[in-house]
C-alpha positions as CSV (number, residue, x, y, z in Angstrom):
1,X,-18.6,-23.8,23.0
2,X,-16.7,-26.1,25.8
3,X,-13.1,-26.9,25.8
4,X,-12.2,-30.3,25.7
5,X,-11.5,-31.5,29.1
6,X,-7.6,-32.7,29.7
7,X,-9.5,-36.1,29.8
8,X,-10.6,-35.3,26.5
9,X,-7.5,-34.5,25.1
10,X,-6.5,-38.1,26.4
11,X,-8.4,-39.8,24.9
12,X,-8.2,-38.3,21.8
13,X,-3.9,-38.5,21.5
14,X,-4.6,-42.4,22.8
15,X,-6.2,-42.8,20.2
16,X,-4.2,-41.6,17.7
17,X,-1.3,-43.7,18.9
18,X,0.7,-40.6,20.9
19,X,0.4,-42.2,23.7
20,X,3.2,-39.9,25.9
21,X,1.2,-37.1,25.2
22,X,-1.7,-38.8,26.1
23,X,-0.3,-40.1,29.5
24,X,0.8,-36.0,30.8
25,X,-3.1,-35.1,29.6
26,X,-4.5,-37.8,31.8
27,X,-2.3,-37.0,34.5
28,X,-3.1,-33.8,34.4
29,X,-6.6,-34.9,34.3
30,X,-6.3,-36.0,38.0
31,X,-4.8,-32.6,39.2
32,X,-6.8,-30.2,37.3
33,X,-10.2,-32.0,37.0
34,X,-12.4,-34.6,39.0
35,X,-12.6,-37.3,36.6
36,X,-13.2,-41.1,37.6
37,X,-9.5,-41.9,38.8
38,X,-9.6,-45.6,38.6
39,X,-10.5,-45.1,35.0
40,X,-7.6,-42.6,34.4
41,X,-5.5,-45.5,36.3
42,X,-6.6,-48.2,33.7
43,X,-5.6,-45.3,31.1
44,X,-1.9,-45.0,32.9
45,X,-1.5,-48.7,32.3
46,X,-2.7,-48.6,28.5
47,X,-0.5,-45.5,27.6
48,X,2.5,-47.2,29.4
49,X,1.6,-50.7,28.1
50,X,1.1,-49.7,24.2
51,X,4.4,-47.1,24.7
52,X,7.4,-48.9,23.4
53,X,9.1,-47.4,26.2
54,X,6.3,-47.7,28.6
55,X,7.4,-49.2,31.7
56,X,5.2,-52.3,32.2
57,X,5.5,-53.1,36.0
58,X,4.6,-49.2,36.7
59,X,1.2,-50.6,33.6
60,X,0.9,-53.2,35.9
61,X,0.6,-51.1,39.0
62,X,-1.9,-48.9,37.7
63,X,-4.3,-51.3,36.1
64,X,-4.0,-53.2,39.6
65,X,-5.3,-49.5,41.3
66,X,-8.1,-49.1,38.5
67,X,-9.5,-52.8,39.3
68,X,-10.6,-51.5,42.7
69,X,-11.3,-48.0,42.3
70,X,-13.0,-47.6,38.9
71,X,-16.7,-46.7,39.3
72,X,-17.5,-48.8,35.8
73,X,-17.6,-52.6,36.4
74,X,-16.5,-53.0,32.7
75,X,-13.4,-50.6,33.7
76,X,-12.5,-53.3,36.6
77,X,-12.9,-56.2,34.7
78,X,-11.0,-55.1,31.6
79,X,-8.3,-53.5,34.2
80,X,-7.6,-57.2,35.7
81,X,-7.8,-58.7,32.0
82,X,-5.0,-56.6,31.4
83,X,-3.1,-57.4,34.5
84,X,-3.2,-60.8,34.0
85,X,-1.6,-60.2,29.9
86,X,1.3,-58.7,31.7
87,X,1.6,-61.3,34.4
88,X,1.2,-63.9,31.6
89,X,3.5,-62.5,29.5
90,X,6.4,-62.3,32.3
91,X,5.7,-65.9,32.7
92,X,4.2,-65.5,36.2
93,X,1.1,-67.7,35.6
94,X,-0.1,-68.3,39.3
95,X,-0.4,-64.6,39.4
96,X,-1.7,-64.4,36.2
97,X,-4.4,-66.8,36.7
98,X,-5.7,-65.0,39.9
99,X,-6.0,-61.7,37.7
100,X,-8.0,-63.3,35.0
101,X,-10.0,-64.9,37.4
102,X,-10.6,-61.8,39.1
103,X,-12.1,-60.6,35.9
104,X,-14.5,-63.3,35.4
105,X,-15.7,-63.7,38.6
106,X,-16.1,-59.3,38.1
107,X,-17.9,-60.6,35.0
108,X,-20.6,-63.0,36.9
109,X,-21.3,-60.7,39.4
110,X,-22.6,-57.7,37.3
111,X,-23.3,-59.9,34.4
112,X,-20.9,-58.1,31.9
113,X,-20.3,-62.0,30.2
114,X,-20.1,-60.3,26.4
115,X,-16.9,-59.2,25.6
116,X,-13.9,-59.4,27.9
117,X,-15.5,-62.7,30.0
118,X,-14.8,-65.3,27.4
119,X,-11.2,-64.3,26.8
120,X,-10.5,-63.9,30.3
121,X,-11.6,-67.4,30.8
122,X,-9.3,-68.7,27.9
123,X,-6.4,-67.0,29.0
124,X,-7.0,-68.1,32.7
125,X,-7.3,-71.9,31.0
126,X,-4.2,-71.1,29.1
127,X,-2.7,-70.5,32.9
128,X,-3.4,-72.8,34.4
129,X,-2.3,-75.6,32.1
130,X,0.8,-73.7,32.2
131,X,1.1,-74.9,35.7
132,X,0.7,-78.5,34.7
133,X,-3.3,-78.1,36.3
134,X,-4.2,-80.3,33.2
135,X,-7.7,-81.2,34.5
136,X,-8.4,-77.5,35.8
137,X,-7.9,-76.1,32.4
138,X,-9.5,-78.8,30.2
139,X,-13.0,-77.6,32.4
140,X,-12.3,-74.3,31.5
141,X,-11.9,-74.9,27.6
142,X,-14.9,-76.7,27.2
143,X,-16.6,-74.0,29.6
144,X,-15.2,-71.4,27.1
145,X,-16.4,-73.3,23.8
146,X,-19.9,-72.9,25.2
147,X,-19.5,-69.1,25.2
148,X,-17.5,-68.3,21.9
149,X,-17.8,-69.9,18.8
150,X,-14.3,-67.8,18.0
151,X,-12.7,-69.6,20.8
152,X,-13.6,-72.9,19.8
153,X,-11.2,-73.8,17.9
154,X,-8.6,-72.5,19.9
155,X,-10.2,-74.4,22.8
156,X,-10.2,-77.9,20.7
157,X,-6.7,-77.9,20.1
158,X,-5.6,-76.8,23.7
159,X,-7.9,-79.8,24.7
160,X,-5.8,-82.0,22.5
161,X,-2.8,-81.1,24.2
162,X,-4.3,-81.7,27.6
163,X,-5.6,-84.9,26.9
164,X,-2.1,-85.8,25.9
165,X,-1.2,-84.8,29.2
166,X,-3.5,-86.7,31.6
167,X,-3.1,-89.8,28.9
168,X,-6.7,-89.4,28.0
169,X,-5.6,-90.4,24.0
170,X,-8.4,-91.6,22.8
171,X,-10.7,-88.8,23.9
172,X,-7.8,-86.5,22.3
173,X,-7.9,-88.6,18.9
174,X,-11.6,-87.6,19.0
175,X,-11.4,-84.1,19.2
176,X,-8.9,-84.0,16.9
177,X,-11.3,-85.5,14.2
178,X,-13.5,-82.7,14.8
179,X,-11.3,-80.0,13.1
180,X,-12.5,-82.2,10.0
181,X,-15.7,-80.5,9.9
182,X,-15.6,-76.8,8.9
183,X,-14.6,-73.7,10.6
184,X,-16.9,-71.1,12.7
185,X,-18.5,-68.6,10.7
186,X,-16.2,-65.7,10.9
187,X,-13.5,-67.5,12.2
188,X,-10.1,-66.8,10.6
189,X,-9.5,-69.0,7.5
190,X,-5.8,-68.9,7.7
191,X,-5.8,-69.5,11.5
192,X,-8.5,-72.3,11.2
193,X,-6.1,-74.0,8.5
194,X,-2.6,-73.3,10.7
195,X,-4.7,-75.4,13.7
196,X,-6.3,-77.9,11.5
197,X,-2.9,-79.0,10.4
198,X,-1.7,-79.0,14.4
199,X,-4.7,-81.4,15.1
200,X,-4.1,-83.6,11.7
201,X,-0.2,-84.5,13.3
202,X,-1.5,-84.9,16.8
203,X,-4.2,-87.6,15.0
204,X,-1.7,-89.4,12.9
205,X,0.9,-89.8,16.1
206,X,-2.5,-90.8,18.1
207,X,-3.6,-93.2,15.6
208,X,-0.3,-94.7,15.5
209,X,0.3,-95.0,19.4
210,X,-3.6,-96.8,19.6
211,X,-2.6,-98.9,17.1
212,X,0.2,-100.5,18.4
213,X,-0.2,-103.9,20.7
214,X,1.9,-103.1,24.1
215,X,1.2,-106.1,25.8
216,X,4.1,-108.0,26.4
217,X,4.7,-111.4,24.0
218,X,4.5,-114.8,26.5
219,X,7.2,-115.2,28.3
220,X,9.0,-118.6,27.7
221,X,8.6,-122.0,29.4
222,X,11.7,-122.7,30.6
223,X,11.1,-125.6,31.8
224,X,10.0,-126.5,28.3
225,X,13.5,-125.1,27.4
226,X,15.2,-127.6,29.5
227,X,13.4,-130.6,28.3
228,X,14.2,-129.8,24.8
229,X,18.1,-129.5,25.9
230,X,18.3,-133.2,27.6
């Protein structure tokens, strides 16, 4: 019977949460065996990334190596994915958005679209309204609500907020109203309900600002005034 390969070994303490021990197995991996190495990359940058002591710009690193040197398309695409979390998460969205984007454009080009495509797109949305690209992202959320029914409500309410932006009110008192109807099957009931409520106070303030007459009342005749005086 075969040993388990270091890789093996890996794999199997990654997924059992020891994820120092798995790190010296796949590092070992790279000396001892002839593995894929942008996959063991990607695998650096998980074990460091889940590790509470895991250094995330050396997670960073790695996943950036794996992107380009992992045989497996879905490897590359979920190695930029991650990139962009930890660029997101640091708050540097311009480079964020260029790793997510990487990963989608990975996506149409082997036509890997199922699983990490839609959530890269979300997250590259979620970018790039972070950079005040209002417009840019509100494309991207609609985009992404035709390829997840789970990201759909997300999608609605980031619309909302959008719309806001760009002063695009009544389209954003529309969407709004569709978080009356019910949620997408499967879709978290709590988290359906915690955005539902979001959308209810964005349509009360937006019925209450379209309701309002801002024109200006008619300005007095003064010369009407002066007549009156004499």
């Amino acid at each position: 019977m075969d040993h388990p390969t270091c890789y093996e070994d890996g794999l199997n303490a990654e997924r059992n949460g020891d994820f120092k021990k798995a790190l010296r197995l796949f590092q070992e991996s790279l000396s001892k065996e002839s593995p894929d190495e942008g996959d063991v990359y990607f695998h650096f940058g998980w074990c460091l990334e889940q590790d509470k002591d895991g250094d995330s710009g050396q997670a960073l690193h790695f996943y950036q190596k794996a992107s380009s040197l992992a045989r497996s398309s879905i490897c590359r695409i979920n190695s930029c994915f991650r990139a962009g979390w930890i660029l997101m998460h640091a708050k540097e969205y311009q480079r964020a958005a260029a790793m997510y984007k990487s990963a989608i454009d990975l996506g149409e080009q082997t036509g890997n679209k199922a699983e990490i495509y839609p959530h890269a797109a979300y997250w590259y949305a979620v970018c790039l309204e972070s950079q005040g690209r209002y417009l840019d992202a509100l494309d991207w959320y609609r985009h992404v609500r035709t390829l997840s029914d789970q990201l759909d409500p997300e999608c609605r309410l980031r619309e909302i907020i959008c719309l806001n932006q760009v002063g695009s009110y009544e389209t954003a008192l529309q969407v709004s109203l569709t978080f009356e109807n019910p949620r997408p099957a499967g879709f978290d009931l709590r988290r359906y309900e915690e955005l539902r409520a979001v959308a209810m106070r964005e349509r009360e303030m937006l019925q209450a600002c379209l309701s309002v007459d801002f024109r200006p009342e008619r300005p007095p005749n003064l010369h009407d005034d002066r007549r009156r005086r004499t």
